[in-house]
FIDOTOR-611935 format. One record per residue: residue number from 1; residue in one letter; x, y, z of N, C-alpha, C in turn. Coordinates in steps of 0.1 Angstrom, whole numbers. Example, Ala and Ser with C-alpha at 12.3 -4.5 7.8 and 13.67 -1.06 7.14 Angstrom:
# residues 2
1, A, 132, -57, 78, 123, -45, 78, 132, -33, 78
2, S, 128, -22, 71, 137, -11, 71, 129, 0, 79
//
This chain:
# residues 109
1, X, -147, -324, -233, -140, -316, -243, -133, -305, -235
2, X, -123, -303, -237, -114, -290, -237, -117, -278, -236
3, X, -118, -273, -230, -126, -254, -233, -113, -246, -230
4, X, -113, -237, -241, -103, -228, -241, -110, -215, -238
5, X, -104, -211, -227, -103, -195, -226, -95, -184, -227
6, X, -94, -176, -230, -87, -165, -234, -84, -151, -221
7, X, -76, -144, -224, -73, -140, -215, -85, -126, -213
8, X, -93, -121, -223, -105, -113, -224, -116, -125, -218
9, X, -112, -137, -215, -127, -137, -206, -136, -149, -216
10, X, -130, -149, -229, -139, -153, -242, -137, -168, -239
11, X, -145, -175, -240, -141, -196, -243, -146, -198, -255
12, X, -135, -210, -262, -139, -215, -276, -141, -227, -273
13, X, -146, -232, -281, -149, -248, -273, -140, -258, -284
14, X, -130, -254, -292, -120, -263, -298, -107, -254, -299
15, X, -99, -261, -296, -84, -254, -298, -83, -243, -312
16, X, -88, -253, -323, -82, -244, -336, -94, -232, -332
17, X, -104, -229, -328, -112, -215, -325, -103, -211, -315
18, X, -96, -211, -307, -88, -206, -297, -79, -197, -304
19, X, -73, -209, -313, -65, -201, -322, -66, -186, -333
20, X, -78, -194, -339, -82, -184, -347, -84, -173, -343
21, X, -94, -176, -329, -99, -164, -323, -89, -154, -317
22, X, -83, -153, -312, -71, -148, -309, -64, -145, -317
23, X, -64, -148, -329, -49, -141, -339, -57, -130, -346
24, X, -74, -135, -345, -85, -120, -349, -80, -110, -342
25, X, -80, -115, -328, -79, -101, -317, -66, -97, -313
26, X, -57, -106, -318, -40, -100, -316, -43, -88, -328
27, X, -47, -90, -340, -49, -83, -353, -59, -68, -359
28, X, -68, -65, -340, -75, -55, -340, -92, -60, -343
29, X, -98, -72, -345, -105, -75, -345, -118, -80, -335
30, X, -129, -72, -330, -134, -78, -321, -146, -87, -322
31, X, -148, -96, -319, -153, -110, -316, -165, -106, -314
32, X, -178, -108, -323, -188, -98, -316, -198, -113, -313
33, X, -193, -126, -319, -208, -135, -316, -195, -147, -320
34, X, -200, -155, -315, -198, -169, -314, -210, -177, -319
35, X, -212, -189, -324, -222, -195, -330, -222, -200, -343
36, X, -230, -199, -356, -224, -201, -368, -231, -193, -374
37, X, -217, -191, -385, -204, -189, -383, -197, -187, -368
38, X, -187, -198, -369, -184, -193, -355, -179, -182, -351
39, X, -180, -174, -358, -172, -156, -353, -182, -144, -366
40, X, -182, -136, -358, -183, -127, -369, -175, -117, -361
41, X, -163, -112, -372, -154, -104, -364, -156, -89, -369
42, X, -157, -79, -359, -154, -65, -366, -143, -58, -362
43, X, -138, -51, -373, -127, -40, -370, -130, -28, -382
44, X, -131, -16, -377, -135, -4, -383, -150, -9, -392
45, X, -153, -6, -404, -162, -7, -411, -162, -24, -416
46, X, -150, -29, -411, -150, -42, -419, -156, -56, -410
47, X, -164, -62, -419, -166, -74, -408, -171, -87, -418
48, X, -164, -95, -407, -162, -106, -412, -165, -118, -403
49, X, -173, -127, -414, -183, -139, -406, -172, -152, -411
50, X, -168, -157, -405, -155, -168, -401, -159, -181, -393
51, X, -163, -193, -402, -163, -208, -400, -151, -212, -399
52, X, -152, -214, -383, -132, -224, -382, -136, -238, -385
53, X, -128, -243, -388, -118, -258, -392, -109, -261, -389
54, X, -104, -274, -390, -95, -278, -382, -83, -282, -395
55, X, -72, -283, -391, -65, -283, -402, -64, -299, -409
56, X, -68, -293, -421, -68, -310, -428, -87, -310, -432
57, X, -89, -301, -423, -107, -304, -431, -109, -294, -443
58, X, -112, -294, -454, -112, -283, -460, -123, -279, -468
59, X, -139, -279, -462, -150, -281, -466, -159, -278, -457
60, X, -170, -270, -460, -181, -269, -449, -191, -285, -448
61, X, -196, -283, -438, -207, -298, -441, -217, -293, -448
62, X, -224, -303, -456, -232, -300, -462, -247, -285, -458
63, X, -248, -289, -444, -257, -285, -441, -250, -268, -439
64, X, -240, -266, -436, -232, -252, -436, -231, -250, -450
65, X, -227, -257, -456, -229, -251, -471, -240, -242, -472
66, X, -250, -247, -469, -265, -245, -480, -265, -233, -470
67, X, -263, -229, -458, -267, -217, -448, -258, -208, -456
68, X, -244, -213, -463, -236, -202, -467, -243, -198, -476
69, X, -245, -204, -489, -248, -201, -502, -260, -194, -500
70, X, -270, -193, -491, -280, -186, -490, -279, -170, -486
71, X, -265, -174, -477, -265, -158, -469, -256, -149, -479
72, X, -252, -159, -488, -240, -150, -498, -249, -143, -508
73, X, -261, -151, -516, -269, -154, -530, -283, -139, -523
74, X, -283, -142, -508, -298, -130, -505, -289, -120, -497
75, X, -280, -122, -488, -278, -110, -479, -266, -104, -486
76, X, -258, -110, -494, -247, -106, -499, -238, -109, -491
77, X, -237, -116, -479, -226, -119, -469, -217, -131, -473
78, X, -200, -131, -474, -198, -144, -481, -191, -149, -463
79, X, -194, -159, -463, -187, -171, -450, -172, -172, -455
80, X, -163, -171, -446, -145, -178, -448, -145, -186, -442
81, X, -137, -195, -449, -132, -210, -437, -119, -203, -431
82, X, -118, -206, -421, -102, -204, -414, -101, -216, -410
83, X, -84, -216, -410, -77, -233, -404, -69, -222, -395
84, X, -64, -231, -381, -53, -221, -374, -44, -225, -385
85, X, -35, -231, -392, -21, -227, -399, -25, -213, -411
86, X, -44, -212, -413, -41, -203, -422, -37, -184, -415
87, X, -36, -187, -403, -34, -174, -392, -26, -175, -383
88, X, -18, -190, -381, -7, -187, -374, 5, -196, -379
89, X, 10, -200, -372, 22, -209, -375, 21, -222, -368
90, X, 19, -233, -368, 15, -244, -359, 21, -255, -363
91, X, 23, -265, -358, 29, -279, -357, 17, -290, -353
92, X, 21, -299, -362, 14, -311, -358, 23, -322, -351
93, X, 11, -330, -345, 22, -340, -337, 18, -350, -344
94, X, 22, -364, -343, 20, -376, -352, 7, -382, -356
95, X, -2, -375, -345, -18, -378, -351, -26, -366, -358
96, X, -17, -356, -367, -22, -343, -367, -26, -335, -364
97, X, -25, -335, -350, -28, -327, -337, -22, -311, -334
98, X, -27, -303, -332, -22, -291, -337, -10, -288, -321
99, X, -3, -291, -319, 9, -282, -312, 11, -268, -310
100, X, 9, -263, -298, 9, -248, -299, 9, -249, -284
101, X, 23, -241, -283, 27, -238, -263, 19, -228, -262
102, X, 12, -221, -269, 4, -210, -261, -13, -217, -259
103, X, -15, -228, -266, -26, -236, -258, -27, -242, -241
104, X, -14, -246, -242, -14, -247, -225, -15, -239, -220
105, X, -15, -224, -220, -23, -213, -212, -33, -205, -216
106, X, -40, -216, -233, -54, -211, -232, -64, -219, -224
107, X, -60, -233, -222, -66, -243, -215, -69, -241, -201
108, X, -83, -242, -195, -86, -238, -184, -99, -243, -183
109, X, -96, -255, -172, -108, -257, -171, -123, -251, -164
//
């Protein structure tokens, strides 16, 4: 697999987290944990726990479900899905493959 790094140093281990992750921190958001949720991002008082997907998935798996509905129903924390088209602008190529020139210089092996 692919690992994307970022120019702070950060690796996502799928393109669309590349994406996402970075349009957090073009946006003032910093990246405090990786894992799942794959982000929990903070900026000033606000923070936010962020499951990426890939575009075209539009559903946690079952087993993310039930971790959400728990942390929403006892801690009061609600999970967001993010797709990169829902934070940037992207193209697909004929296998729905996300297109993005700024991946060739998140790519690094």
């Amino acid at each position: 697999m692919t690992r994307y790094r970022l120019e702070s140093g950060q690796r996502t281990g799928s393109a669309a987290e590349a994406i996402v992750m970075r349009k957090l921190m073009d946006r003032g958001y910093v990246v405090l944990k990786r894992g799942w949720p794959d982000f929990v991002a903070l900026k000033g008082n606000e923070v936010r726990f962020i499951e990426v997907k890939r575009d075209g998935q539009n559903s946690l798996k079952p087993r993310q479900k039930v971790i959400a509905e728990v942390l929403e129903r006892v801690c009061h924390i609600k999970v967001e899905m993010l797709r990169p088209s829902d934070v940037a602008e992207v193209h697909l190529d004929y296998k729905n493959r996300v297109i993005l020139d700024e991946l060739h210089e998140l790519a690094k092996p």
